[in-house]
Every structure is written in C-alpha cells, then in structure tokens.
PyMOL Python script that loads the backbone (N, CA, C, O; Angstrom):
from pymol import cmd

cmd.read_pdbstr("""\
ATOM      1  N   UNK A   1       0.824  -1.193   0.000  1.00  0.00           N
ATOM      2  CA  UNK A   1       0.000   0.000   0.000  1.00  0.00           C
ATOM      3  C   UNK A   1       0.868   1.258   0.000  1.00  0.00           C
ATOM      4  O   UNK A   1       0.515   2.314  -0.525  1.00  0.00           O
ATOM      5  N   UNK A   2       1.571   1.141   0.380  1.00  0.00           N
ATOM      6  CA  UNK A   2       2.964   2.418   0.520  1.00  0.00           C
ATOM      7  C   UNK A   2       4.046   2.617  -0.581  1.00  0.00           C
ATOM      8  O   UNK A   2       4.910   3.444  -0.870  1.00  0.00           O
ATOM      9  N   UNK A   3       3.436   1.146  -1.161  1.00  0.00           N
ATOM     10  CA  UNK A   3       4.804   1.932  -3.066  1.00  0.00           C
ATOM     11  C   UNK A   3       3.132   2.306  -3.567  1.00  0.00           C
ATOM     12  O   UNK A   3       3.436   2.890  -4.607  1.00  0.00           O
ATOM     13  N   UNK A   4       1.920   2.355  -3.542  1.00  0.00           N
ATOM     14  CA  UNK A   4       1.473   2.625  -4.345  1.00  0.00           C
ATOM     15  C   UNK A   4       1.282   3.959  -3.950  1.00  0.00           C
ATOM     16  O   UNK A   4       1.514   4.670  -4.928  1.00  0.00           O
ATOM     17  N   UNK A   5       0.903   4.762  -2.773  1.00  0.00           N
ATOM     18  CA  UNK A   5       1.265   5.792  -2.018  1.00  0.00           C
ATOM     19  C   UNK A   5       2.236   6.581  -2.604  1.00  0.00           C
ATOM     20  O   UNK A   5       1.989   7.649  -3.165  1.00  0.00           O
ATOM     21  N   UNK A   6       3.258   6.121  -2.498  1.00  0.00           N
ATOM     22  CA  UNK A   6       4.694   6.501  -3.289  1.00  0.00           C
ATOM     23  C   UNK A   6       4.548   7.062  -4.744  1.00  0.00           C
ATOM     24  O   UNK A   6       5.031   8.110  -5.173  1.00  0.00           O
ATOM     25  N   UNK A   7       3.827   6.201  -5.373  1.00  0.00           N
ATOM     26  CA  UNK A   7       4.136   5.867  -6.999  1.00  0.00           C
ATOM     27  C   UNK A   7       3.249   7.151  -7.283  1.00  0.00           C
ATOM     28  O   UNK A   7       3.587   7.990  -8.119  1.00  0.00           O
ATOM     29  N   UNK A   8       1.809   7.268  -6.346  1.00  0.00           N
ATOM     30  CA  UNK A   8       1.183   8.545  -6.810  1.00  0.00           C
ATOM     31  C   UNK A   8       0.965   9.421  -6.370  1.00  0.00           C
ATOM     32  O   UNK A   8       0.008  10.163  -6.590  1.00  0.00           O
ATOM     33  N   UNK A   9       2.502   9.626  -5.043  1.00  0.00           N
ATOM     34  CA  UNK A   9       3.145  11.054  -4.974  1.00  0.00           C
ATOM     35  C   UNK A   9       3.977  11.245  -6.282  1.00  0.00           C
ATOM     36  O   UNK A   9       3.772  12.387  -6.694  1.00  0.00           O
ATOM     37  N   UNK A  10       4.951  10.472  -7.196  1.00  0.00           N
ATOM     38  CA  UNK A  10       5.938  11.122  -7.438  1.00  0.00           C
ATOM     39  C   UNK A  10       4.753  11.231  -8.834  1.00  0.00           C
ATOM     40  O   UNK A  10       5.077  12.270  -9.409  1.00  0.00           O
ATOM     41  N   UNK A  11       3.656  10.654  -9.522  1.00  0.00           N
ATOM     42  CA  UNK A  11       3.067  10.979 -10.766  1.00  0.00           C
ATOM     43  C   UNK A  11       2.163  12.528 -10.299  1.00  0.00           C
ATOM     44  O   UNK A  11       1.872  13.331 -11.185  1.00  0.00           O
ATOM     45  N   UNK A  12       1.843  12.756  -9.039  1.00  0.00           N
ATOM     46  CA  UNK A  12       1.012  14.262  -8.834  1.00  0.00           C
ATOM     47  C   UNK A  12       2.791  15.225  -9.245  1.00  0.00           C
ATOM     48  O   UNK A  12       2.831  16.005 -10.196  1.00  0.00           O
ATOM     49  N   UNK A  13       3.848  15.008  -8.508  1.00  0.00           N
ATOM     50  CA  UNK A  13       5.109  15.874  -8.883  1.00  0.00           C
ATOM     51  C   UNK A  13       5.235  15.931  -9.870  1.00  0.00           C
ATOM     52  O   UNK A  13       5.716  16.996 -10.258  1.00  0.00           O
ATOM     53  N   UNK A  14       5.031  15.274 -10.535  1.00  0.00           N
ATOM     54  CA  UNK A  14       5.674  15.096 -12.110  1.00  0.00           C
ATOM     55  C   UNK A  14       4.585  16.110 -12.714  1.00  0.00           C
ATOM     56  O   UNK A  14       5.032  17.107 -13.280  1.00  0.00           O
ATOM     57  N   UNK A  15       2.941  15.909 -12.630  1.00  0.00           N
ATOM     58  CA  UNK A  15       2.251  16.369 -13.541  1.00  0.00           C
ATOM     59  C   UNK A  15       2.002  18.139 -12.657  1.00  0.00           C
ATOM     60  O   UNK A  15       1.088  18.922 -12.913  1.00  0.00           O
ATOM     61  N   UNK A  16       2.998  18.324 -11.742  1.00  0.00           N
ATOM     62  CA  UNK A  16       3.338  19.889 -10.998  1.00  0.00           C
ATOM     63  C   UNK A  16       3.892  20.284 -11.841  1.00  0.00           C
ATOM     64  O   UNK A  16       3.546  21.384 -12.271  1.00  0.00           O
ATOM     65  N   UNK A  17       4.848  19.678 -12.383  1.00  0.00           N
ATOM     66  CA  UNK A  17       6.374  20.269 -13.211  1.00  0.00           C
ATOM     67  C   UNK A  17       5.415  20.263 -14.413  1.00  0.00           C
ATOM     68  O   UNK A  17       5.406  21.461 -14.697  1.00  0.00           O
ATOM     69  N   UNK A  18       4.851  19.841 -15.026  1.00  0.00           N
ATOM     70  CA  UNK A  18       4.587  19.860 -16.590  1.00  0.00           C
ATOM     71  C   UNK A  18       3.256  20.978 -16.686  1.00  0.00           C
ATOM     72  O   UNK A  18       2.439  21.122 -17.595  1.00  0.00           O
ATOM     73  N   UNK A  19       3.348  21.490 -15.751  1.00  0.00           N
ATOM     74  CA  UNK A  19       2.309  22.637 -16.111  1.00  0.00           C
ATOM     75  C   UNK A  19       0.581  23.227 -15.278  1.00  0.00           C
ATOM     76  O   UNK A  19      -0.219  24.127 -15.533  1.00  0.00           O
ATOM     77  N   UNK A  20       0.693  21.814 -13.925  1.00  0.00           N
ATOM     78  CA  UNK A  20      -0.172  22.039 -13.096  1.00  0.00           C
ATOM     79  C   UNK A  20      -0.237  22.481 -11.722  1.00  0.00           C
ATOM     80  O   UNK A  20      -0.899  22.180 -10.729  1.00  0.00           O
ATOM     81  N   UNK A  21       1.127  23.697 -12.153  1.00  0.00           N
ATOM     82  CA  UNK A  21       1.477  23.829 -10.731  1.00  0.00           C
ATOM     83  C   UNK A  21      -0.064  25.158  -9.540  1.00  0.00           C
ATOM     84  O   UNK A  21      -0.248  25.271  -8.328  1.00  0.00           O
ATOM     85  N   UNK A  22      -0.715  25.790 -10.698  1.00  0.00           N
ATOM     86  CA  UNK A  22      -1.800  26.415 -10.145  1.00  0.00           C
ATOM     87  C   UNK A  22      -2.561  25.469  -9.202  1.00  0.00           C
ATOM     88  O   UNK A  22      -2.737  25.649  -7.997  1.00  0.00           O
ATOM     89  N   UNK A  23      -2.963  24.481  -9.910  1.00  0.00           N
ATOM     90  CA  UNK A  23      -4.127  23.523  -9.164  1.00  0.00           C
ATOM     91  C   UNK A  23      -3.204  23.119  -7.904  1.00  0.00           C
ATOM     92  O   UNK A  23      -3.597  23.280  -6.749  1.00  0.00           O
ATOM     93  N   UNK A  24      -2.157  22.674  -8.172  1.00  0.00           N
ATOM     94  CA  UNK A  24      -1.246  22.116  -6.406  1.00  0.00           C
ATOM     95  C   UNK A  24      -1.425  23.579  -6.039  1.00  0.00           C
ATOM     96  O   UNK A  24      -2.518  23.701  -5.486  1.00  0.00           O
ATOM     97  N   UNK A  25      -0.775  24.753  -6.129  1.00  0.00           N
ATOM     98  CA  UNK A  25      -0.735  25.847  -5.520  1.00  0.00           C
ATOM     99  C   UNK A  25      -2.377  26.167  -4.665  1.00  0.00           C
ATOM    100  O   UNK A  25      -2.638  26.681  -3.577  1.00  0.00           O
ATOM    101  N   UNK A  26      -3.210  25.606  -5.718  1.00  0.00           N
ATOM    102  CA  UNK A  26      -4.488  26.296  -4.890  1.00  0.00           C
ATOM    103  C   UNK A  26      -4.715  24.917  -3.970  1.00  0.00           C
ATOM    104  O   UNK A  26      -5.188  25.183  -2.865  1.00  0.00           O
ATOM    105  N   UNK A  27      -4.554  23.984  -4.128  1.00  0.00           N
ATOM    106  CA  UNK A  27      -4.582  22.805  -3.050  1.00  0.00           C
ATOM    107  C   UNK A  27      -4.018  22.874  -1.913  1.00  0.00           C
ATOM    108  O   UNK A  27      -4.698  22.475  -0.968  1.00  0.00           O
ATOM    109  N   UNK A  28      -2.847  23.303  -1.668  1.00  0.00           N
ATOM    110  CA  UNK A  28      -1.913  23.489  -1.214  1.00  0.00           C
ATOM    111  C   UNK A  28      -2.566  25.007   0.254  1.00  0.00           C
ATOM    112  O   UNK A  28      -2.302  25.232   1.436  1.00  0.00           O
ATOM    113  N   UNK A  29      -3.316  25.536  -0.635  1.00  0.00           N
ATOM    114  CA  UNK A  29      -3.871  27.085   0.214  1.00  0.00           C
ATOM    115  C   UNK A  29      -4.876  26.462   0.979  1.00  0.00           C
ATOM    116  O   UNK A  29      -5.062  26.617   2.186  1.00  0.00           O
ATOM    117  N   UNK A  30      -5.598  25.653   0.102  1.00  0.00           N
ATOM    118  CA  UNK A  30      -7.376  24.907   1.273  1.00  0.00           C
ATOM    119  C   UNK A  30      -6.808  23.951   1.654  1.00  0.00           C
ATOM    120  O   UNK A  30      -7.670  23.314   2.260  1.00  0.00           O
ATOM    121  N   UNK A  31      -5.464  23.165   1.717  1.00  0.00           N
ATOM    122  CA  UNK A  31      -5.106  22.693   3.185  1.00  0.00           C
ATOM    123  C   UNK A  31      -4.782  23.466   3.954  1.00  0.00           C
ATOM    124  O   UNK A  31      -5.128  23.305   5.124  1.00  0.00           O
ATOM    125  N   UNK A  32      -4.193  24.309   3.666  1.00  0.00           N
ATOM    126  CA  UNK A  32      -3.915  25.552   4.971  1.00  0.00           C
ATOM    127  C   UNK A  32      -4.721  25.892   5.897  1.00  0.00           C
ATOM    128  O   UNK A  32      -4.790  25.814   7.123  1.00  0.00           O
ATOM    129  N   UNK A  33      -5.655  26.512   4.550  1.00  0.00           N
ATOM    130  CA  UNK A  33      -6.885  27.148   5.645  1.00  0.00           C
ATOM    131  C   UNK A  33      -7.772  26.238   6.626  1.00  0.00           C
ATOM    132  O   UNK A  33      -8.302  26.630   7.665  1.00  0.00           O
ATOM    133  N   UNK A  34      -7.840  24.620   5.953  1.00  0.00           N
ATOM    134  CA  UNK A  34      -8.480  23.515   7.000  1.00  0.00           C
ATOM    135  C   UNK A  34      -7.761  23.443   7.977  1.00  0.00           C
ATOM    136  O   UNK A  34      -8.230  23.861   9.036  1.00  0.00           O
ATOM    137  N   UNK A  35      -6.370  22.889   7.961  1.00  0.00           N
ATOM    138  CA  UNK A  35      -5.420  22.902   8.782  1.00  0.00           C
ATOM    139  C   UNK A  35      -5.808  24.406  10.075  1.00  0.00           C
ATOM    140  O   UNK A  35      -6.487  24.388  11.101  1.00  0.00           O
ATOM    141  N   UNK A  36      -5.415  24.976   9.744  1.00  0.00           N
ATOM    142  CA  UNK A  36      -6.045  26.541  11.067  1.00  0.00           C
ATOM    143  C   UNK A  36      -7.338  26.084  11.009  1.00  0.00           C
ATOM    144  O   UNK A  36      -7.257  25.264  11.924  1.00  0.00           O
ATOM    145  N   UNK A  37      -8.877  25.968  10.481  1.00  0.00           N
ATOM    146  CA  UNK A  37      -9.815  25.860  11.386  1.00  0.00           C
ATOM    147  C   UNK A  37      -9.899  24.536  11.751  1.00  0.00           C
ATOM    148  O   UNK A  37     -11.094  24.278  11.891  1.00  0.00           O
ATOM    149  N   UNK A  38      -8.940  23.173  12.064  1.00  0.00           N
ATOM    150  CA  UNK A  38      -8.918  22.014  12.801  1.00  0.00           C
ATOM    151  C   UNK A  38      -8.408  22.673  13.822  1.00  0.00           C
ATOM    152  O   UNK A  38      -9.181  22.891  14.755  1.00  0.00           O
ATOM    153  N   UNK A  39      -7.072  23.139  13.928  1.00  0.00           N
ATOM    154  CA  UNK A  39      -6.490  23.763  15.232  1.00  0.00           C
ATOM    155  C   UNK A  39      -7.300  25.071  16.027  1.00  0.00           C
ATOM    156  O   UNK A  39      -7.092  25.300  17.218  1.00  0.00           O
ATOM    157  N   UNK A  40      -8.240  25.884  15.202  1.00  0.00           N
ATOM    158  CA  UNK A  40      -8.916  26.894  16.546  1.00  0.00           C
ATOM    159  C   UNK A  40     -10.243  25.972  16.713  1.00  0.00           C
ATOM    160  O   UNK A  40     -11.037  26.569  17.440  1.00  0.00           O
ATOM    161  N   UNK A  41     -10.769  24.673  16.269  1.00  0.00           N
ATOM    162  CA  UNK A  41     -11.922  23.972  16.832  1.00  0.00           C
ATOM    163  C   UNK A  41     -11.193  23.192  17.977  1.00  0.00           C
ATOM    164  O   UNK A  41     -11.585  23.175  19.144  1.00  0.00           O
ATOM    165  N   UNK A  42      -9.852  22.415  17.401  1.00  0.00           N
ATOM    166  CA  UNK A  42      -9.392  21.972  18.482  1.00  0.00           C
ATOM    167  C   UNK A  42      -9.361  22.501  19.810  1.00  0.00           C
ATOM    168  O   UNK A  42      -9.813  21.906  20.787  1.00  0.00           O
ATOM    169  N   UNK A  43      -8.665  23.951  19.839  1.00  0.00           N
ATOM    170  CA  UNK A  43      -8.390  24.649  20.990  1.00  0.00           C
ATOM    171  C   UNK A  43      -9.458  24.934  21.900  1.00  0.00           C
ATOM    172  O   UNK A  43      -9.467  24.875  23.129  1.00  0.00           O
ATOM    173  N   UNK A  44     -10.791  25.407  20.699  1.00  0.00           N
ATOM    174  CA  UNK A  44     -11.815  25.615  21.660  1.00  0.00           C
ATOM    175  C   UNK A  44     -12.260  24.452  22.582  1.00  0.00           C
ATOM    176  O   UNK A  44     -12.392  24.580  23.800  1.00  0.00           O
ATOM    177  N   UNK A  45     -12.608  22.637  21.492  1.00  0.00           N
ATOM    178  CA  UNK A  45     -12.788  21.720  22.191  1.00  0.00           C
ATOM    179  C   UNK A  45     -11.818  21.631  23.010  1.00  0.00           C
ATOM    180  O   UNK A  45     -12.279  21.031  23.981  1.00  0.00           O
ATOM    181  N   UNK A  46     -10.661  21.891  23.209  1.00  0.00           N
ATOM    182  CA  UNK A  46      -9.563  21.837  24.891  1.00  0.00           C
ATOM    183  C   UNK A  46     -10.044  22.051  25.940  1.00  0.00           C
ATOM    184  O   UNK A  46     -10.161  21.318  26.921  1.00  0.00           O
ATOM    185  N   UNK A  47     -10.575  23.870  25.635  1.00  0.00           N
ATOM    186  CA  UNK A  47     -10.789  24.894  26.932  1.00  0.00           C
ATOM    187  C   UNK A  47     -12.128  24.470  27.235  1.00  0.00           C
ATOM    188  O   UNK A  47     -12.312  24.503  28.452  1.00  0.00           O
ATOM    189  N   UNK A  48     -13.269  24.031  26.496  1.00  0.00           N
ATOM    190  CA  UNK A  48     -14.782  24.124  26.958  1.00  0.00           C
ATOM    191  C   UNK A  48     -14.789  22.506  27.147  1.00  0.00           C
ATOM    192  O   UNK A  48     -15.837  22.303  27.759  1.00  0.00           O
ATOM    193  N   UNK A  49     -14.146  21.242  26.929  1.00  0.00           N
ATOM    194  CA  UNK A  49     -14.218  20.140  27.787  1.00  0.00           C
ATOM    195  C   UNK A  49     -13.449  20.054  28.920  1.00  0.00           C
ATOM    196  O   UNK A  49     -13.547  19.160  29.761  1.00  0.00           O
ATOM    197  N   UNK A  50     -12.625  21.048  28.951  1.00  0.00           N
ATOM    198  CA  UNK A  50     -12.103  20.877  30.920  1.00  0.00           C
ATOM    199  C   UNK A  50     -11.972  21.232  31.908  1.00  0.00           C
ATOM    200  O   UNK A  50     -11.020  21.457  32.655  1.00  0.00           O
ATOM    201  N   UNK A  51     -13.863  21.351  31.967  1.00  0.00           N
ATOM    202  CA  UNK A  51     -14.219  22.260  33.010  1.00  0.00           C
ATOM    203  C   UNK A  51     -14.454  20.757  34.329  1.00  0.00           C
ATOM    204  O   UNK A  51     -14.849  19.597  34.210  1.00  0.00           O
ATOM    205  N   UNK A  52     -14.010  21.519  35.392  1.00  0.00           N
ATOM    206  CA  UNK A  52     -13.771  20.463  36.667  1.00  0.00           C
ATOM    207  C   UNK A  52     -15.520  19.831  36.714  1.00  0.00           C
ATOM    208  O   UNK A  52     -16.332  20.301  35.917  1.00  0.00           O
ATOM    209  N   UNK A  53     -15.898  18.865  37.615  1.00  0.00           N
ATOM    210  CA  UNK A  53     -17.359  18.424  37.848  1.00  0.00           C
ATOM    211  C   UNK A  53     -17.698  18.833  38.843  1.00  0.00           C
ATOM    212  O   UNK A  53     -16.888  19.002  39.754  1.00  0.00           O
ATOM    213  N   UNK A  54     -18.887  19.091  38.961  1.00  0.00           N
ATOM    214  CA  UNK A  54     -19.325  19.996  40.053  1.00  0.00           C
ATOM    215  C   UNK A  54     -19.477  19.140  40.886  1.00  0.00           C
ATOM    216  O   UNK A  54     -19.400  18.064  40.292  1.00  0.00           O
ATOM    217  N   UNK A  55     -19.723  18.916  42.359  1.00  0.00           N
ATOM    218  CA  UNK A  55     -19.908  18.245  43.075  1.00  0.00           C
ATOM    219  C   UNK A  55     -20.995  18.711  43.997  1.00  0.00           C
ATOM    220  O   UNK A  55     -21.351  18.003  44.939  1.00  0.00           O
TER     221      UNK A  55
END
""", "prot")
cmd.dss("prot")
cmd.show_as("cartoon", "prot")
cmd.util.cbc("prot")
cmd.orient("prot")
C-alpha cells in the first residue's frame, strides 16, 4: 500500500512540473486554511471540555 502511495506522490510531482502547478498551488492554500480551522476547533474543544465536575 505504501509503493502505491509513493508511486502517486511522485506521478502528482511530475504532472506539478509539466504545467499544473496552479491547481497544487491552490490545493496546497485549502489545506492551509483547514489545517487553522482544525487547530482553533481543536483549541476551543480543549478549553470548553475541561471544566472540573461539580460536586
């Protein structure tokens, strides 16, 4: 499962270099932006699940 993994990282590189580097470039931006709103949902789920139990 990991040469095939492999095999179609290096065919997405290849078809970067031959002229599709916009589409990676804009791929590349909406992982970003998911990436930051996983980490400020994360943070919030941190602070608002660890509130002590009331007793």
């Amino acid at each position: 499962m990991l040469h095939w993994a492999a095999t179609f990282f290096v065919i997405a590189i290849i078809a970067a270099i031959f002229g599709f580097g916009g589409i990676a470039s804009s791929a590349a931006g909406i992982a970003k932006v998911l990436f930051f709103v996983f980490l400020v949902l994360f943070v919030i789920s941190l602070l608002l699940g660890r509130k002590p139990a009331a007793s």
